[in-house]
N, CA and C atoms as a LAMMPS dump frame, in Angstrom:
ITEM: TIMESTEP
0
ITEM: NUMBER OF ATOMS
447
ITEM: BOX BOUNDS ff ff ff
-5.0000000000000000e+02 5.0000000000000000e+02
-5.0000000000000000e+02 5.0000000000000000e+02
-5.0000000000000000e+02 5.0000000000000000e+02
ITEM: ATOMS id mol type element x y z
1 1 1 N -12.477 -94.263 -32.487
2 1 2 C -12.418 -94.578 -33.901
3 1 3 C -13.8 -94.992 -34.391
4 2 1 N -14.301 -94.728 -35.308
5 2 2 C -15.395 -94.774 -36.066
6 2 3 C -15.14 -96.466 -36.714
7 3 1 N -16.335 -96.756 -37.336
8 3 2 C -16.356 -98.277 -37.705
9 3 3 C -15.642 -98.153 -39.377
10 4 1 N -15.975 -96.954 -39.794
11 4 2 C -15.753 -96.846 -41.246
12 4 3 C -13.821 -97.138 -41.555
13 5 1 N -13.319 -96.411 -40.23
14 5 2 C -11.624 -96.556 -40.067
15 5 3 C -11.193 -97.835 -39.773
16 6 1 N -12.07 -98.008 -39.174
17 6 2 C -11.736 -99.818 -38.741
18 6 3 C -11.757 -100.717 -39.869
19 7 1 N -12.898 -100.349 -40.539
20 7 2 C -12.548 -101.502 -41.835
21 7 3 C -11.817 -101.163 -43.115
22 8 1 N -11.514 -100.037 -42.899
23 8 2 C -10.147 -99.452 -44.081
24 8 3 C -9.238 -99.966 -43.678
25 9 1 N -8.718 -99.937 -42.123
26 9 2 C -7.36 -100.57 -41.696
27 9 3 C -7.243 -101.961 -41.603
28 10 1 N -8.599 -102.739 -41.442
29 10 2 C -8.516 -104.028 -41.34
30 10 3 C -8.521 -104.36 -43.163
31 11 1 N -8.717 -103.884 -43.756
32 11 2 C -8.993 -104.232 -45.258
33 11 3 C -7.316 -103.529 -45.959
34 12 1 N -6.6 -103.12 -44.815
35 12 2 C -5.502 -102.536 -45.543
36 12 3 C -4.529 -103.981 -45.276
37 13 1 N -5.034 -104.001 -43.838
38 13 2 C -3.929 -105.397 -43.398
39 13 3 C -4.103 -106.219 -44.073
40 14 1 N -5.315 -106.684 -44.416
41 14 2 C -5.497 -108.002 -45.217
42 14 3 C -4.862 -108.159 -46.428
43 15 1 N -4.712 -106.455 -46.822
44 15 2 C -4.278 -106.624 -48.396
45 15 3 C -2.807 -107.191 -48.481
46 16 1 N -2.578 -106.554 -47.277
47 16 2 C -0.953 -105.995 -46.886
48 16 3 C -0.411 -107.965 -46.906
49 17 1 N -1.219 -108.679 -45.77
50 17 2 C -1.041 -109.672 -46.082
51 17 3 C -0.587 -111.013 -47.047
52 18 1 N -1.964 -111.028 -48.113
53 18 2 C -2.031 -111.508 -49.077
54 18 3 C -1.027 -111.039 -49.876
55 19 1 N -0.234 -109.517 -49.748
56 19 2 C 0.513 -109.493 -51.133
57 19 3 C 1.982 -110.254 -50.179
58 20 1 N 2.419 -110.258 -49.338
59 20 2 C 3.48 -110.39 -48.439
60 20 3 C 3.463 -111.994 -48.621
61 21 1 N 2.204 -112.945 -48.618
62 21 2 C 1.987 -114.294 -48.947
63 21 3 C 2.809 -115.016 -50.019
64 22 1 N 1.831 -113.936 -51.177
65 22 2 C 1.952 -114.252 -52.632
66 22 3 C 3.874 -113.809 -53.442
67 23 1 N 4.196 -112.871 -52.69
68 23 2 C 5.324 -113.026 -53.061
69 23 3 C 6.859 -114.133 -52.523
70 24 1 N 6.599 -114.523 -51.583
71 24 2 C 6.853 -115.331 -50.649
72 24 3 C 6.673 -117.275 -51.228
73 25 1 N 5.536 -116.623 -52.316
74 25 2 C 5.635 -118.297 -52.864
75 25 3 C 6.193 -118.443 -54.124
76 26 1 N 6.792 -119.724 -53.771
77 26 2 C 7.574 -120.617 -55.041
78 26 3 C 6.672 -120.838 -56.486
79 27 1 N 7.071 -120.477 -57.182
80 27 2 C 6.73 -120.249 -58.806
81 27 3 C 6.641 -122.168 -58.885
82 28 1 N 5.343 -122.457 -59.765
83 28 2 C 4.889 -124.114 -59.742
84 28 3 C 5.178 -123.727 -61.221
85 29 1 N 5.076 -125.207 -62.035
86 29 2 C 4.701 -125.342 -63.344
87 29 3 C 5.449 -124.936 -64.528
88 30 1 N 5.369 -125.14 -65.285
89 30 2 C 6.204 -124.6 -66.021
90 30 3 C 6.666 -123.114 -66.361
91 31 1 N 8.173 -122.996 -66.498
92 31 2 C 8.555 -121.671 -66.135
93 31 3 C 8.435 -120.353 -67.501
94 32 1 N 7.924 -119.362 -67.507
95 32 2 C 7.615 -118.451 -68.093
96 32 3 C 9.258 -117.964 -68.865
97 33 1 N 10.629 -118.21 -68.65
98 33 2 C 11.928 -118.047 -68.766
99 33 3 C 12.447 -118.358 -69.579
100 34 1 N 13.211 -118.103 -70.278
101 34 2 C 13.976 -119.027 -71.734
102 34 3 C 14.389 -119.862 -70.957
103 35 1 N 14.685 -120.926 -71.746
104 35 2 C 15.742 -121.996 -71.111
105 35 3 C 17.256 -121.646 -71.45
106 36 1 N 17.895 -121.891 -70.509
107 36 2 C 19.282 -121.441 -70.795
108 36 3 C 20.265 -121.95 -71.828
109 37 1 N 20.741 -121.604 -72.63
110 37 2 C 21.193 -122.147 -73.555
111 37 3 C 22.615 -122.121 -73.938
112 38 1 N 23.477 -121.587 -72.926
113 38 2 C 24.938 -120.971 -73.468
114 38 3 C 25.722 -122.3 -73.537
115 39 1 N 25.524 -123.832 -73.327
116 39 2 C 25.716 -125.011 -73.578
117 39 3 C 25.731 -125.307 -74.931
118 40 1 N 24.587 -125.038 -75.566
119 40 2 C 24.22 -125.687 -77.002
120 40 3 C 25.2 -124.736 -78.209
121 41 1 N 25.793 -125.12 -79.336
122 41 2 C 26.66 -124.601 -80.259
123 41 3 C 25.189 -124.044 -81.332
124 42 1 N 25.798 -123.135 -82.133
125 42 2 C 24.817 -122.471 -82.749
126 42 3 C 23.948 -123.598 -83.802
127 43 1 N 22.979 -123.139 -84.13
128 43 2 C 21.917 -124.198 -84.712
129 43 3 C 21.784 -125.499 -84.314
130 44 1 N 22.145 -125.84 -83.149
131 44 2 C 21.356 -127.153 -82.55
132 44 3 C 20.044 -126.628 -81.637
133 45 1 N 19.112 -127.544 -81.64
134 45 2 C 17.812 -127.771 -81.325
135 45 3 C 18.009 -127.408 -79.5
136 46 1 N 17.076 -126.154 -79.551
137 46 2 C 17.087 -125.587 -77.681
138 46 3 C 16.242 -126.835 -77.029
139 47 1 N 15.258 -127.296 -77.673
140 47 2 C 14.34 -128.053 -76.587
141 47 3 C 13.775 -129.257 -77.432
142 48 1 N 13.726 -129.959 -76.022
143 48 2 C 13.349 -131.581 -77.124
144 48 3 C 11.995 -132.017 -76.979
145 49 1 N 11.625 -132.059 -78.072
146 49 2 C 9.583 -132.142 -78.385
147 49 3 C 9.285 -133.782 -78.273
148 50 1 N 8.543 -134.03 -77.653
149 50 2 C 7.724 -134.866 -78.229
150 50 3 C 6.899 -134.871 -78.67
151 51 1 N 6.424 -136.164 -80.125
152 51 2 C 5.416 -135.839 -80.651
153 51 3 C 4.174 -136.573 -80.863
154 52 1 N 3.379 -136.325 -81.161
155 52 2 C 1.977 -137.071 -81.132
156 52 3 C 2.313 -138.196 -81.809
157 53 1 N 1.395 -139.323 -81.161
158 53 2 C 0.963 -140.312 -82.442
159 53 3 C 0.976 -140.367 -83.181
160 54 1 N -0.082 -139.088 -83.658
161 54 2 C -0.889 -138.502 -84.649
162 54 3 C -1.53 -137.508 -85.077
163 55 1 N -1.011 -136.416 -85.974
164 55 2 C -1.281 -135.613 -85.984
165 55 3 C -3.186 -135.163 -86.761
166 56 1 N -3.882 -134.594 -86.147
167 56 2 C -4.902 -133.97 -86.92
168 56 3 C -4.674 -133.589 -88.224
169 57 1 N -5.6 -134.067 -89.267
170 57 2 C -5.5 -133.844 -90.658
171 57 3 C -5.348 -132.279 -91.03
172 58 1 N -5.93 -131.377 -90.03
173 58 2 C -5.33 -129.712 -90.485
174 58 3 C -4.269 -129.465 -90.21
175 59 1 N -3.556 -130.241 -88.822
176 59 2 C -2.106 -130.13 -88.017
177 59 3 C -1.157 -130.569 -89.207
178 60 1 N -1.927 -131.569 -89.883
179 60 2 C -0.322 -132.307 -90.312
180 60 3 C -0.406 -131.172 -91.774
181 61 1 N -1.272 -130.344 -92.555
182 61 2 C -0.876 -129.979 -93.279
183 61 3 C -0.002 -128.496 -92.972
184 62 1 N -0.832 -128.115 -91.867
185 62 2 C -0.075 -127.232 -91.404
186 62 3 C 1.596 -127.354 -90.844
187 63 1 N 2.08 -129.084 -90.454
188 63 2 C 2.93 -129.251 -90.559
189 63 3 C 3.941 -128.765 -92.344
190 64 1 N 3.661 -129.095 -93.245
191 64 2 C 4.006 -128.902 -94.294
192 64 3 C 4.358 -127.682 -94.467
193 65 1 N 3.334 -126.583 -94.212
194 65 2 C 3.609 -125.116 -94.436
195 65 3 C 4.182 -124.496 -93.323
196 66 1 N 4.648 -125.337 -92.494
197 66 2 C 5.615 -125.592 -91.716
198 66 3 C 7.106 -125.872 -91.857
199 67 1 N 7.402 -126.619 -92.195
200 67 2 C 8.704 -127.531 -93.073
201 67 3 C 9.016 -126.55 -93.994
202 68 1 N 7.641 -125.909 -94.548
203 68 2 C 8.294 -124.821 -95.85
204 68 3 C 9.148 -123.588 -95.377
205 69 1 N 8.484 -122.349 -94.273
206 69 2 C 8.669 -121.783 -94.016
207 69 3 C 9.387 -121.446 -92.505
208 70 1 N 9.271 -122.173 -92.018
209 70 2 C 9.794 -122.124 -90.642
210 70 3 C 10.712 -122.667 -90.197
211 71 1 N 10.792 -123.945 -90.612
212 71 2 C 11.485 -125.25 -90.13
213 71 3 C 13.246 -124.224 -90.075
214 72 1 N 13.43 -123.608 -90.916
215 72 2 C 14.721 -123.05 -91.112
216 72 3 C 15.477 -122.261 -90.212
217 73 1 N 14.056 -121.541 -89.65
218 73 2 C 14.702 -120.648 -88.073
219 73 3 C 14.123 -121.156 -86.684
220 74 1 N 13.112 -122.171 -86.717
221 74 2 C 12.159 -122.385 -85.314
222 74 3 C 13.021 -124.069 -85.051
223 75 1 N 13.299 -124.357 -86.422
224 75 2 C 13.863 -125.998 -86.332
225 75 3 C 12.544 -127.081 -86.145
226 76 1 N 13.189 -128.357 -86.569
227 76 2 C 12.35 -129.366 -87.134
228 76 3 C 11.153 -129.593 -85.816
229 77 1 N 10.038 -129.586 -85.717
230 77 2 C 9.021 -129.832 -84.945
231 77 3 C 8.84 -128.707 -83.945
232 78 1 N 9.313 -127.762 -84.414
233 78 2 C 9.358 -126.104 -83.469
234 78 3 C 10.507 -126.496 -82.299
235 79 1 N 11.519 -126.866 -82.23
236 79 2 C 12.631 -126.972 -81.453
237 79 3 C 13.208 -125.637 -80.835
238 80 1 N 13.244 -125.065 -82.093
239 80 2 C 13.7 -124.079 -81.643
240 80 3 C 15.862 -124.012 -82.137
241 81 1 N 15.831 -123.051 -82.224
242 81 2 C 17.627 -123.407 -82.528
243 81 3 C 18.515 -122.114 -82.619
244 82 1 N 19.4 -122.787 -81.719
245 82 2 C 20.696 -121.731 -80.517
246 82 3 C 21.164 -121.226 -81.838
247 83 1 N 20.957 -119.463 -81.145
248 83 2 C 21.581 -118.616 -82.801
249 83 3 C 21.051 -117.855 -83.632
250 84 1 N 19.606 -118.7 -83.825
251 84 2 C 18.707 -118.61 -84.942
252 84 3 C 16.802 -117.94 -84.095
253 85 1 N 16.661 -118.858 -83.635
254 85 2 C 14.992 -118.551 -83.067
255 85 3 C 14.695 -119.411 -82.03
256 86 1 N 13.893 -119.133 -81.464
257 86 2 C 13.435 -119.903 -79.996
258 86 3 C 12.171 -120.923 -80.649
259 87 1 N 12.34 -121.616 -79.475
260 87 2 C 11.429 -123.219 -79.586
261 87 3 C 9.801 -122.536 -79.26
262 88 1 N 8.972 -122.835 -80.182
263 88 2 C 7.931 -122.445 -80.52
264 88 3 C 6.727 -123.27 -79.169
265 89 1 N 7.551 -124.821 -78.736
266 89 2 C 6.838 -125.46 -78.057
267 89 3 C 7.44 -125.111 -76.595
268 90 1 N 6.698 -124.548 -76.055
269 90 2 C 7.529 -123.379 -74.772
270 90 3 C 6.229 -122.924 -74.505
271 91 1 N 6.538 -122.952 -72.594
272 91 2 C 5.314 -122.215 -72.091
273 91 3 C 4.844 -120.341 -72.674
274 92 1 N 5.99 -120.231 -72.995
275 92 2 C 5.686 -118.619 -73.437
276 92 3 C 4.49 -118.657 -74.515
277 93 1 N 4.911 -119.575 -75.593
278 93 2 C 3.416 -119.485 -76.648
279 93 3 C 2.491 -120.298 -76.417
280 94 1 N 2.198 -120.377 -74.892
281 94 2 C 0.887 -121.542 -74.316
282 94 3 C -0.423 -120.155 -74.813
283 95 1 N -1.437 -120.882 -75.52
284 95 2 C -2.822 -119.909 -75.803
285 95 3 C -2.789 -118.656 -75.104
286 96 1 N -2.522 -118.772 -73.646
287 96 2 C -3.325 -117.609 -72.666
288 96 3 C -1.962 -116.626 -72.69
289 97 1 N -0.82 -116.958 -73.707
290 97 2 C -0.313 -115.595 -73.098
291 97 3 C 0.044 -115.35 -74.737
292 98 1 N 0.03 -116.04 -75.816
293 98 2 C 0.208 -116.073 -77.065
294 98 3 C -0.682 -116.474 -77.755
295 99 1 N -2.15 -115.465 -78.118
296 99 2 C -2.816 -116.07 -78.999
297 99 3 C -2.702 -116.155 -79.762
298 100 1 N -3.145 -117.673 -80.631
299 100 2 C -3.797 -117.576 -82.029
300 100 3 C -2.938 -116.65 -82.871
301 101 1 N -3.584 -115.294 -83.214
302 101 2 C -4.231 -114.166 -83.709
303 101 3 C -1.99 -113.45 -83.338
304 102 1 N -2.165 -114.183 -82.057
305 102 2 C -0.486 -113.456 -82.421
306 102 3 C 0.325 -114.002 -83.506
307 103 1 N 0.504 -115.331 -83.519
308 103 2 C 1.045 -116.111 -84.66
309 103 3 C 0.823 -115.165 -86.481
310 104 1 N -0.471 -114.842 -86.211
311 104 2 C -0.848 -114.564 -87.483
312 104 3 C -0.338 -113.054 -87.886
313 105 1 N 0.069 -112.044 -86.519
314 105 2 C -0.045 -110.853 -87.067
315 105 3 C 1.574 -111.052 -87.114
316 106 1 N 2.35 -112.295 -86.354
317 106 2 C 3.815 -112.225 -86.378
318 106 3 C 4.421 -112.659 -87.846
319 107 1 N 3.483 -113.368 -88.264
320 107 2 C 3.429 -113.841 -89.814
321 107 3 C 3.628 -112.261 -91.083
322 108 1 N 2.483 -111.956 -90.145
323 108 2 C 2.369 -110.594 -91.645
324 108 3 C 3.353 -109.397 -91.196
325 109 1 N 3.363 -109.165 -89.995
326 109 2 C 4.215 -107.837 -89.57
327 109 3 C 5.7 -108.25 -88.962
328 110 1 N 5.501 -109.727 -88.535
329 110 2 C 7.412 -109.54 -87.979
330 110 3 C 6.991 -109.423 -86.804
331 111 1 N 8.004 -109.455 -85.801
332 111 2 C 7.596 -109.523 -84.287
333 111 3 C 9.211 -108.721 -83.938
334 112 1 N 9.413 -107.657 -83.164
335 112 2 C 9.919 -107.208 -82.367
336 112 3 C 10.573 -107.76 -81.041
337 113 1 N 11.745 -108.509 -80.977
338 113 2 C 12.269 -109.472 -79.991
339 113 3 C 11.614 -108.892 -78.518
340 114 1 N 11.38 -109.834 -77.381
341 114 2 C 10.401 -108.795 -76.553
342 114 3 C 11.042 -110.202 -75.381
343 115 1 N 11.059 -111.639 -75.785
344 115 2 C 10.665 -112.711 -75.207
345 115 3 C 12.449 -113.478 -74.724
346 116 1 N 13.216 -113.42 -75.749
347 116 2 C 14.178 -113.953 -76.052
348 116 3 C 15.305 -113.617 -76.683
349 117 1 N 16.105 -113.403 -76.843
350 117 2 C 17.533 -112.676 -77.387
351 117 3 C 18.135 -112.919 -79.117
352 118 1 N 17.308 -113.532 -79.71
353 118 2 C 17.852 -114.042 -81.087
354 118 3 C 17.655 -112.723 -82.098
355 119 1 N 16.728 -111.402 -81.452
356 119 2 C 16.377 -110.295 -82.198
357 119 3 C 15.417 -110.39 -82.862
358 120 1 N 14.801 -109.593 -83.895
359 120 2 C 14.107 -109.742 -84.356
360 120 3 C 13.281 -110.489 -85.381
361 121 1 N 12.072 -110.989 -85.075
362 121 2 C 11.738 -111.797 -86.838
363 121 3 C 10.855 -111.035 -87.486
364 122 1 N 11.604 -111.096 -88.683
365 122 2 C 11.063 -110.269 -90.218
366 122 3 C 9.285 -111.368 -90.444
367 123 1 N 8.789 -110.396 -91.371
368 123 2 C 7.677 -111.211 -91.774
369 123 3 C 7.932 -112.261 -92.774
370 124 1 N 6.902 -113.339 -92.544
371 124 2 C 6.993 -114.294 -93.613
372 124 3 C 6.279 -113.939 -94.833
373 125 1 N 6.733 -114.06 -95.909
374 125 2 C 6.053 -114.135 -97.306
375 125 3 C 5.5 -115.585 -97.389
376 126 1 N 4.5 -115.566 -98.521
377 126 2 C 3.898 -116.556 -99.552
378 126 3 C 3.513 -118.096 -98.456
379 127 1 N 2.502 -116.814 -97.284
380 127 2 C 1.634 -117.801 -96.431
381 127 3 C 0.132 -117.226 -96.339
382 128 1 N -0.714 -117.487 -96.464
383 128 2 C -2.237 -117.262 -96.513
384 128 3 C -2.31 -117.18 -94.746
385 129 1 N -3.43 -116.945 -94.574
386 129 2 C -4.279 -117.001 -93.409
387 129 3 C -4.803 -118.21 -92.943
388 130 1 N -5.041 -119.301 -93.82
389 130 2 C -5.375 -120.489 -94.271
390 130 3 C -3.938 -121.442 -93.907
391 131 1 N -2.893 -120.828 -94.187
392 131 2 C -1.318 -121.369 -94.208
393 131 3 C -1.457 -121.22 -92.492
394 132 1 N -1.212 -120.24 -92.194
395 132 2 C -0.621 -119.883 -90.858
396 132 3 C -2.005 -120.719 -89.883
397 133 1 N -3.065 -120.552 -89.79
398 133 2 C -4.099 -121.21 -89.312
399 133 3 C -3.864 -122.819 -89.022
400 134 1 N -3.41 -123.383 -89.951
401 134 2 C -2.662 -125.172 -90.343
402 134 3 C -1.572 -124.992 -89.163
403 135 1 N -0.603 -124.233 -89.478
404 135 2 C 0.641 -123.89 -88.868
405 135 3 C 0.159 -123.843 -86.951
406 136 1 N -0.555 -122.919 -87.271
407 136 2 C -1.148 -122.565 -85.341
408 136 3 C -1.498 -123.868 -84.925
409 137 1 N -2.2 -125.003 -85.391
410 137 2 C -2.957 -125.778 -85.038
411 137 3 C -1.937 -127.454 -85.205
412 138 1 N -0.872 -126.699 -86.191
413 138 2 C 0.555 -127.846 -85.899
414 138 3 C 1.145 -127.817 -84.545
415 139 1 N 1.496 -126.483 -84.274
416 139 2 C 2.185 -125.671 -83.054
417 139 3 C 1.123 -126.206 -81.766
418 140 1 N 0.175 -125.95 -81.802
419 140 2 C -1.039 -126.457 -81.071
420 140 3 C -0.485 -127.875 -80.023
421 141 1 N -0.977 -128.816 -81.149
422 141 2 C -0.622 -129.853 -80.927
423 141 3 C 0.719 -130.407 -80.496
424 142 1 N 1.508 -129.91 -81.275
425 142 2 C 2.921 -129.774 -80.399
426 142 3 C 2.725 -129.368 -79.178
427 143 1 N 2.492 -128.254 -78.54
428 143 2 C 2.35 -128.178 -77.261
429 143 3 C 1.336 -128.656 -76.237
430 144 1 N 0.662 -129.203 -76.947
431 144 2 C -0.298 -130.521 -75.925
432 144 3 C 0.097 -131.333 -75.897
433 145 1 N 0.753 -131.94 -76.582
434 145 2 C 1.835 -133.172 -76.506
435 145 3 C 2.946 -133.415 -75.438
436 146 1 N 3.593 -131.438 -74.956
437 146 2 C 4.531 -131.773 -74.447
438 146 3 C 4.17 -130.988 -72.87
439 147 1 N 2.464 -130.903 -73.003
440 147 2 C 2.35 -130.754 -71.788
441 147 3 C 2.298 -129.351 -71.359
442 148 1 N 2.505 -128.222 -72.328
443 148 2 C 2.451 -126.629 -72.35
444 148 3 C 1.248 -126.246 -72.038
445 149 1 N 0.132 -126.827 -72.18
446 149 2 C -0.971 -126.401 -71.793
447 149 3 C -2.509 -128.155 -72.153
């Protein structure tokens, strides 16, 4: 055998290894999964937030344009509510897998159920870029609070 075969096969095992490892381990941290919900009656609150102290002076207005538009399907402090829409403060919309920039295009275009079973959400009307920006940075803080990221 040549040296060049030797380190294809030793570089195959290794791979072979590491993936045989990695599947083999227990999922840490918070879970990527809806939370189960067939307990809760329709429009009660999926998940329980805690909340800041204090909110940042852009957070809390973005709270407002919050309360206006959302509060109705996400529930009071992004809860979330059985029936209606999923809890906004959830590892699923932690930054690295929900940016920013998603919030905003889910605002103008609606979002295609992909995550959770409540179907689809329509777009919001009579919110700026400026609105939803407040809103991201309410949501934000909500989920640093409860430890999402």
């Amino acid at each position: 055998m040549d040296k060049l075969t030797l380190l294809i096969g030793g570089v195959a095992v290794a791979g072979a290894a590491v993936l045989v490892y990695n599947l083999n381990q227990q999922p840490t941290g918070h879970s990527m999964a809806p939370p189960e919900t067939v307990t809760l009656e329709p429009g009660e609150p999926i998940q329980n937030v805690n909340l800041p102290e204090q909110l940042s002076e852009f957070a809390a207005v973005g709270k407002v344009a919050f309360d206006a538009k959302c509060v109705a399907c996400h529930g009071v402090n992004a809860t979330g509510l059985e029936g209606l829409a999923p809890p906004l403060v959830h590892k699923i919309y932690e930054p690295s897998h929900h940016s920013d920039e998603s919030f905003y295009i889910a605002v103008q275009n609606g979002v295609r159920a992909h995550h959770w079973r409540f179907g689809n959400m329509p777009p919001v009307d009579g919110l700026t870029r400026a609105d939803v920006k407040g809103i991201v940075a309410y949501i934000r803080e909500l989920q640093q609070e409860n430890g999402i990221f």
